[in-house]
C-alpha positions in Angstrom: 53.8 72.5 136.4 54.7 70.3 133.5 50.8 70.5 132.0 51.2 73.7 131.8 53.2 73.9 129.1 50.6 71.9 126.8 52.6 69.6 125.8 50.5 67.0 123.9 53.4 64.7 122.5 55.5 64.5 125.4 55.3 62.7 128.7 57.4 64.7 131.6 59.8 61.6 131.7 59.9 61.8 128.2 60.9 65.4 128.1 63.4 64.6 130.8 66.6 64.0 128.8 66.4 67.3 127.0 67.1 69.3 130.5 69.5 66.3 131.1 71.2 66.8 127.9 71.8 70.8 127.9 73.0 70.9 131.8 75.3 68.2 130.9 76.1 69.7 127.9 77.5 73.0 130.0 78.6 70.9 132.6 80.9 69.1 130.6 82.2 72.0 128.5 83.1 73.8 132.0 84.3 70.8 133.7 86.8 70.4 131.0 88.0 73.6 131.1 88.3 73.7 134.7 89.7 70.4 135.3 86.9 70.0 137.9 87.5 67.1 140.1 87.5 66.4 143.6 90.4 63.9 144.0 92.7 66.8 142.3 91.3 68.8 145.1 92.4 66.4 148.2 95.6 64.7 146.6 96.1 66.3 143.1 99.8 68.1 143.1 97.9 71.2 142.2 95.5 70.5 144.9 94.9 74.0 146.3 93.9 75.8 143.5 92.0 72.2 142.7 90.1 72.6 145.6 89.5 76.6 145.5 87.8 75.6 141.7 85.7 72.7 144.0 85.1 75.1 146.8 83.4 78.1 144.6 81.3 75.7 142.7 79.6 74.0 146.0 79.1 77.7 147.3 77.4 78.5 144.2 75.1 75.2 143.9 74.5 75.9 147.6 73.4 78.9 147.1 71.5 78.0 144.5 70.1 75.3 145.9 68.8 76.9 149.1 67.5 80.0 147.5 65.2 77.4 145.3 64.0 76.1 149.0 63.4 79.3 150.2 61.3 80.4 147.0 59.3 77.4 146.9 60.4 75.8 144.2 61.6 72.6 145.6 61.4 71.0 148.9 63.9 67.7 149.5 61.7 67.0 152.5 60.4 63.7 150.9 63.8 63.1 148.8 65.9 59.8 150.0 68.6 62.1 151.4 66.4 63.1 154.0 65.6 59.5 154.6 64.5 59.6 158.4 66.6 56.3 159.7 70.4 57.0 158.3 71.9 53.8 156.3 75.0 54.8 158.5 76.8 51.9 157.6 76.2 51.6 154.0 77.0 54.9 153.4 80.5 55.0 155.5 81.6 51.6 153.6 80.5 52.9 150.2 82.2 56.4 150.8 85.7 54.6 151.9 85.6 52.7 148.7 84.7 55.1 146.0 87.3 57.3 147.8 89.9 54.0 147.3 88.8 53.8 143.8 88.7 57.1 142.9 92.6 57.1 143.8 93.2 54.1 142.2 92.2 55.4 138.8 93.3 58.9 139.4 90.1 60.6 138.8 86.2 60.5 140.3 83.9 59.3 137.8 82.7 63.1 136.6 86.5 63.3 135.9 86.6 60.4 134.0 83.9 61.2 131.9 85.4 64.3 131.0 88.5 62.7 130.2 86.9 59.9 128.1 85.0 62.7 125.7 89.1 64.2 125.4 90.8 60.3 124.5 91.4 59.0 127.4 90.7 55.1 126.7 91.6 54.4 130.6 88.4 56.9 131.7 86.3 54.8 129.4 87.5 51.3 130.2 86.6 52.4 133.7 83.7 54.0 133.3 81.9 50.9 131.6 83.3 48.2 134.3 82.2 51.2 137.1 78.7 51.0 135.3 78.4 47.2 135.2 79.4 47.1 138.9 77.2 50.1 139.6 74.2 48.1 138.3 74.9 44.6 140.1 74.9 46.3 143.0 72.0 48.1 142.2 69.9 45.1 140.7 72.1 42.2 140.7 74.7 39.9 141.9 75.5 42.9 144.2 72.2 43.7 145.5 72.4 41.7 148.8 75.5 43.0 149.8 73.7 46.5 149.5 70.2 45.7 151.3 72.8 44.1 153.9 74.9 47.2 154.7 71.6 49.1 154.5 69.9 47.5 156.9 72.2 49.3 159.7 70.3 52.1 160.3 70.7 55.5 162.9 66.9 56.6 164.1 67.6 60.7 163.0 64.4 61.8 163.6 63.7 65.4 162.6 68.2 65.7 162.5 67.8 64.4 159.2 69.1 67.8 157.6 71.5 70.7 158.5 68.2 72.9 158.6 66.9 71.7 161.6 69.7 72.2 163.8 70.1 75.9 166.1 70.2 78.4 163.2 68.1 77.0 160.6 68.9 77.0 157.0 70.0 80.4 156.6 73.0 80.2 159.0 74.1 76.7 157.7 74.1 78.0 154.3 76.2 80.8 155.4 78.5 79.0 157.1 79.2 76.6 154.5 79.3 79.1 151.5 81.4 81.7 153.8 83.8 79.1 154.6 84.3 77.7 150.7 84.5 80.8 149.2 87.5 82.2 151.7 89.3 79.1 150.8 88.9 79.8 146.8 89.9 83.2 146.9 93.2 82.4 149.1 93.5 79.2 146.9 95.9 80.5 143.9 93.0 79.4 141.5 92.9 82.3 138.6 89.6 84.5 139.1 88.3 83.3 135.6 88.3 79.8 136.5 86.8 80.7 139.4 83.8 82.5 137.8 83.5 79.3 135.6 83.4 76.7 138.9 80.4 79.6 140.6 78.6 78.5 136.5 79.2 75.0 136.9 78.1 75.0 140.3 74.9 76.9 139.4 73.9 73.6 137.0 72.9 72.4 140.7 69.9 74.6 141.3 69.1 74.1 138.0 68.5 70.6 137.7 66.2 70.1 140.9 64.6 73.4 139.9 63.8 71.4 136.4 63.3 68.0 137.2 61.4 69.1 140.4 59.6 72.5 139.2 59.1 72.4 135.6 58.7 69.0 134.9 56.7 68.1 138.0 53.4 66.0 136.9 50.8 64.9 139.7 49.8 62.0 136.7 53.5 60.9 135.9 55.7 61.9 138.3 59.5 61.6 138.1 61.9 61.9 140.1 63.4 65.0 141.5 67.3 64.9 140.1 70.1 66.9 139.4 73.8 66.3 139.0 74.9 62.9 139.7 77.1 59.9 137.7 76.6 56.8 139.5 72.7 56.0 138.5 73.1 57.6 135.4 76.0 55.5 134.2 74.5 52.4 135.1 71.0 53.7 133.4 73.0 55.0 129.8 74.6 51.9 130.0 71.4 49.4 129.6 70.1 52.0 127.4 73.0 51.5 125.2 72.1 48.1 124.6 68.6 47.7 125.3 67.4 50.7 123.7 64.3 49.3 122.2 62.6 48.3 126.0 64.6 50.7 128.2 63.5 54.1 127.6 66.3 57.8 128.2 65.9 59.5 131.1 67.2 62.7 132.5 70.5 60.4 133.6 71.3 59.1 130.0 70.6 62.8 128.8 73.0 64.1 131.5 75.8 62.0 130.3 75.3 62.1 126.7 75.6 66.0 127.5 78.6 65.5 129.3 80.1 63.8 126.6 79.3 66.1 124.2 80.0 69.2 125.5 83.9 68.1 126.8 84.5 66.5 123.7 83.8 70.1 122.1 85.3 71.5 124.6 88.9 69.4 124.3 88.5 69.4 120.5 88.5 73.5 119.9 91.2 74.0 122.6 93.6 71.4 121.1 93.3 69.0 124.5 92.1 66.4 123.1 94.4 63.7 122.6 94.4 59.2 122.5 95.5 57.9 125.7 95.8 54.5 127.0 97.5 51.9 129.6 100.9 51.6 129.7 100.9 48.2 131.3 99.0 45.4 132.6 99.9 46.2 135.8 98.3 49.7 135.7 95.3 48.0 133.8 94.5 46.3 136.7 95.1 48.8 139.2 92.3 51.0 137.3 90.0 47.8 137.1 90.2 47.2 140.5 89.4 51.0 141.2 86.6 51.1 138.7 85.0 48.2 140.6 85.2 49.9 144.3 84.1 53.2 143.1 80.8 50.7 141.9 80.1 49.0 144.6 80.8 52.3 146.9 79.0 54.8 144.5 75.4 52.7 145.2 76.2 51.9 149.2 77.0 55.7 149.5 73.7 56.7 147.9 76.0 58.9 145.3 79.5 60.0 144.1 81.5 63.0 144.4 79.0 65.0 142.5 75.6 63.1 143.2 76.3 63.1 147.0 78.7 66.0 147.0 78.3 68.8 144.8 74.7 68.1 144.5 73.9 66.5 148.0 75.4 68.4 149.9 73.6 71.5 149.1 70.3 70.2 150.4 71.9 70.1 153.5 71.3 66.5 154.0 73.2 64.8 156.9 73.8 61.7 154.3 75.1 63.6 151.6 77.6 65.1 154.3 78.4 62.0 155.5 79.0 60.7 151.9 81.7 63.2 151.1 83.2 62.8 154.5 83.7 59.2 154.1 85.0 59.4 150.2 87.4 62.0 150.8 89.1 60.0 154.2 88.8 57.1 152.0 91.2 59.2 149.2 93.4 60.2 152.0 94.2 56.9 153.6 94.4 55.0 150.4 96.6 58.0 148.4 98.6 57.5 152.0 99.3 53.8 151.7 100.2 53.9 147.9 102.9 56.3 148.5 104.2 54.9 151.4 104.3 51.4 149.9 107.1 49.5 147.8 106.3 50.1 144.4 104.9 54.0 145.4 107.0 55.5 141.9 105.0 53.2 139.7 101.4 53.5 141.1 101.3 57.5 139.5 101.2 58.0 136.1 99.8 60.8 134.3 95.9 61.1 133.8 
C-alpha cells in the first residue's frame, strides 16, 4: 500500500514516526485529560469511574480493532500475539511484576509519561531506569533471564485467539465490548470523559490500520504496531543518545507525541506543575518499581497499553493473559502495602 503513495524520498520505516508522532500526539492530549490509567482503575480511590474511563476506551479500540479484521485491513494471524506455543510462564511472571511495579510507583508507564510531559520529575526518573531495564532484558544483561522464562511454552494450537473458540469473532467482540461499556455507564465517570476514553480508544484501530495498511511495503516491511510503551521507551531511549546510527521509528514517534501532546495539554489547563521525591525512602520505592515494571513489561510481551488496550483487542489469548497477570499482580502487591507496617507512608500523591 505504501508505494502507492509515490513516495520517492521516504522509506515506509522512514515515514513511520510521523503516524507515531500524531496518534501519540492525541493520545497524550486525551490521556491527560482523562487521567487514563489502569492502576487508578484497580486500586486508585476514584477507581470506579477510573475504570468506567478504561472500560469505554478498550470497547472502542475493540471495536475498532475487529471491524479492521473484518474489512481486511489487517490480519494479526502472523503477529507474535498469536504465537502458536504460549510463553505461559514468561508472560504470568512478567505480568505479576509490572503489576508490583506499577503500584510501587503509583502509575503504569502510559501514566507516567503523561505525568512526566505535566512536571512530574518521579514519572521521568522512572521512566528512564524502566527503559534501561526494559532494554537489558531485551538485549542485555537481562536477556537470559528472558529466553529462560520463555522457553516454557503451552502447545495452543489453532486456541491461539478468542476468534477460534464457539462463536467466532463476532460474539467475543460482543461480549467483551457489551460487558465494558455497562460497567462505564454505571461507573459515575461524566459522559464527556467518556466520549473522550471511546477517542482515545479509537487511536487503537488506527495505528495497526497505519502501520499495517498504509504503510505496508512487500520491499521494506515493518512491523505491524500500535499503541504500546515498553519497546518504545527502550527504542527513544538509544535513539536519544545514539541518534546518529540508530534511526526513529514509529515507537520514538509515539512517545515524542505523547510528550508533546500532554505537555500542551497540562500547560493550557493550568495542570502542569514541578513535582519531585519527598524522601529517599520513596526514591527507592519508585526505583525498585521502575525496575519490575522493566523486567515484567518485556517477559509479558507488553504493558498495560501494549498488551492491554492494544492487545487485547486482537483477541489474542496472550494479551489476555498479560492483563490478567498485571492487574492480580496490582491487587496482591496494593494488598500487602496496606496491610504492612509502614502502610501510611508507602502513598503519597502522584
Amino acid at each position: 500500500m505504501f508505494a502507492d503513495f509515490g513516495f520517492e524520498t521516504l522509506t515506509a520505516p522512514q515515514a513511520a514516526i510521523f503516524p507515531g508522532l500524531g496518534l501519540g500526539a492525541l493520545f497524550g492530549i486525551l490521556a491527560e485529560i482523562t487521567r487514563f490509567c489502569f492502576r487508578r482503575a484497580l486500586v486508585g480511590e476514584d477507581r470506579r469511574s477510573a475504570a468506567g474511563v478504561w472500560l469505554t476506551a478498550f470497547a472502542a479500540a475493540l471495536l475498532g480493532t475487529q471491524a479492521a479484521v473484518l474489512t481486511g485491513l489487517v490480519s494479526f494471524d502472523a503477529h507474535r500475539f498469536m504465537a502458536a506455543d504460549l510463553p505461559v510462564l514468561a508472560i504470568a511472571v512478567g505480568g505479576l511484576l509490572f503489576g508490583a511495579g506499577m503500584v510501587l510507583t503509583r502509575g503504569c508507564v502510559s501514566r507516567l509519561t503523561v505525568l512526566t510531559a505535566s512536571g512530574n520529575l518521579r514519572g521521568l526518573f522512572v521512566l528512564v531506569l524502566f527503559a534501561i531495564v526494559a532494554h537489558a532484558t531485551l538485549k542485555g544483561v537481562l536477556a537470559p533471564l528472558r529466553t529462560t522464562l520463555g522457553a516454557v511454552t503451552l502447545p495452543l494450537g489453532e486456541a491461539v485467539s478468542l476468534a477460534a473458540l464457539p462463536g467466532g469473532p463476532a460474539l467475543w467482540t460482543a461480549l467483551l465490548a457489551v460487558a465494558a461499556l455497562a460497567f462505564a455507564a454505571r461507573s459515575g465517570a461524566r459522559p464527556v470523559l467518556l466520549g473522550l476514553a471511546a477517542a482515545l480508544g479509537l487511536l487503537v484501530p488506527l495505528g495497526w490500520v497505519g502501520t499495517g495498511f498504509v504503510l505496508f511495503d512487500d520491499f521494506d516491511p515493518i512491523a505491524m504496531e500500535s499503541l504500546s510503551f515498553t519497546a518504545p521507551w527502550a527504542d527513544t531511549l538509544f535513539f536519544a543518545i545514539a541518534s546518529t546510527s540508530i534511526p526513529a521509528g514509529f515507537g520514538t514517534g509515539l512517545i515524542g507525541g505523547v510528550l508533546a501532546g500532554a505537555l500542551v495539554s497540562s500547560l493550557i489547563a493550568g495542570r502542569f506543575a514541578w513535582q519531585s521525591f519527598e524522601s529517599p525512602a520513596q526514591t527507592g520505592r519508585y526505583g525498585l518499581g521502575a525496575a519490575l515494571m522493566g523486567v515484567g513489561g518485556v517477559l509479558a510481551g507488553g504493558c498495560t497499553v501494549g498488551a492491554g488496550l492494544a492487545g487485547v483487542p486482537t483477541l489474542s489469548v496472550a494479551a489476555l493473559l498479560a492483563l490478567g497477570a498485571i492487574a492480580l499482580g496490582a491487587l496482591v502487591t496494593q494488598a500487602a502495602l496496606q496491610r504492612g507496617p509502614r502502610a501510611g507512608v508507602l502513598h503519597p500523591a502522584e
